[in-house]
C-alpha positions, -999 to +999 in steps of 0.1 A: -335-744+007-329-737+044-338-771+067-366-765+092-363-775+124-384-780+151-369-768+186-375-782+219-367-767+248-364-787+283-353-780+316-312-784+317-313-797+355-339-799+380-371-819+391-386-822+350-345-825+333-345-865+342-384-872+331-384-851+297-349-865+283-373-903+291-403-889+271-390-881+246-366-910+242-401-930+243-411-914+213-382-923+199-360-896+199-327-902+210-306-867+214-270-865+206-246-837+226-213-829+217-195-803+242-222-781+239-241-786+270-273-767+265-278-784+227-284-812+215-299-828+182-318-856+176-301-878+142-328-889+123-354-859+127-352-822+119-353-816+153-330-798+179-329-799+223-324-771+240-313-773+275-326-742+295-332-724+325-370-736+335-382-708+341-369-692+304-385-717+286-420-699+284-404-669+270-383-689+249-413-701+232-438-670+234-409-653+218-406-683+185-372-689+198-386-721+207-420-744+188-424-764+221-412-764+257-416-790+286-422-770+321-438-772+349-472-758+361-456-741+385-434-723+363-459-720+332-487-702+354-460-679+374-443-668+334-484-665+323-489-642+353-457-619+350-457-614+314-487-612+296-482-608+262-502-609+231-487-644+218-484-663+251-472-700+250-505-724+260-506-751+277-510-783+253-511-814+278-503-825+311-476-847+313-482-865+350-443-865+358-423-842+382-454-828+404-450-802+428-471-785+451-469-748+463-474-747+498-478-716+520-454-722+552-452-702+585-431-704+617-445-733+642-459-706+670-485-695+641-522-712+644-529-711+612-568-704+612-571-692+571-563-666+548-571-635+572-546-642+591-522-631+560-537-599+561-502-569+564-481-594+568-449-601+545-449-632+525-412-643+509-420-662+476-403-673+445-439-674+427-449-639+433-475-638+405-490-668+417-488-661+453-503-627+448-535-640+428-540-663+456-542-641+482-564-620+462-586-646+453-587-647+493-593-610+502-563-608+518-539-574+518-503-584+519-465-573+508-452-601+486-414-604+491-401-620+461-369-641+465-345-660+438-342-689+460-333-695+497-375-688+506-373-707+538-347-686+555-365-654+555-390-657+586-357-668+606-338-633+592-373-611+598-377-608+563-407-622+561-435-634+583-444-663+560-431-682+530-450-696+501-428-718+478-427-755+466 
């Protein structure tokens, strides 16, 4: 009979790495890596750690590659957003570490005076799912420009007017 195991998957490096290697050593699972530096297994339970890209890990597990995944809001509701599919991964609880807030950022001549002021102008985001639901939510017509990384820089190259990242 083939073991079962139950697969984990958690954020190799980054703001929720640190916290979900702590929770789940509080529940007593103490994971064990050899070279392998995106696996690990914990001894005494069926259970194995995968160490992955954060914002894989809701594909991961809306594709059964993984039973459970520890990622952030940010990342869950962006994934949610960009890939609906008919087996999504859910949300189960809130785990009160790591917290992050997506901001929306503009150059210091701008009087911010609310959402209209958005309107035909080009945001730069890493979250475009999330930034385009909010500006919809607002009324508000815009391109979203949707970066890897680096946000910040692109009012300064003309790329964008605004940013919206964490």
């Amino acid at each position: 009979m083939v073991e079962q195991r139950l697969r984990i998957a958690i954020q190799k490096s980054g703001r929720l790495s640190e916290g979900s290697i702590e929770l789940l050593k509080s529940c007593g699972l103490s994971i064990s890596r050899g070279k392998d530096k995106l696996y690990g297994r914990v001894q005494e339970m069926p259970i194995d750690v995968l160490l992955l890209r954060d914002d894989d890990i809701p594909e991961f597990v809306s594709d059964d590659a993984c039973d459970i995944g520890i990622v952030g809001q940010n990342v869950f509701e962006e994934e949610r957003l960009a890939l609906p599919r008919a087996a999504p991964a859910r949300e189960v609880r809130t785990l009160g570490f790591a917290r992050c807030k997506l901001m929306l950022a503009a150059p210091k001549d701008w009087t911010f005076d609310g959402a209209g002021m958005l309107e035909g102008k080009r945001i730069a985001t890493s979250y475009p799912g999330l930034t385009k639901a909010w500006l919809e939510s607002h009324g508000v017509s815009a391109c979203v420009v949707t970066m890897k990384g680096s946000v910040e820089v692109a009012p300064r190259l003309k790329i964008a007017d605004a940013v919206c990242d964490i």
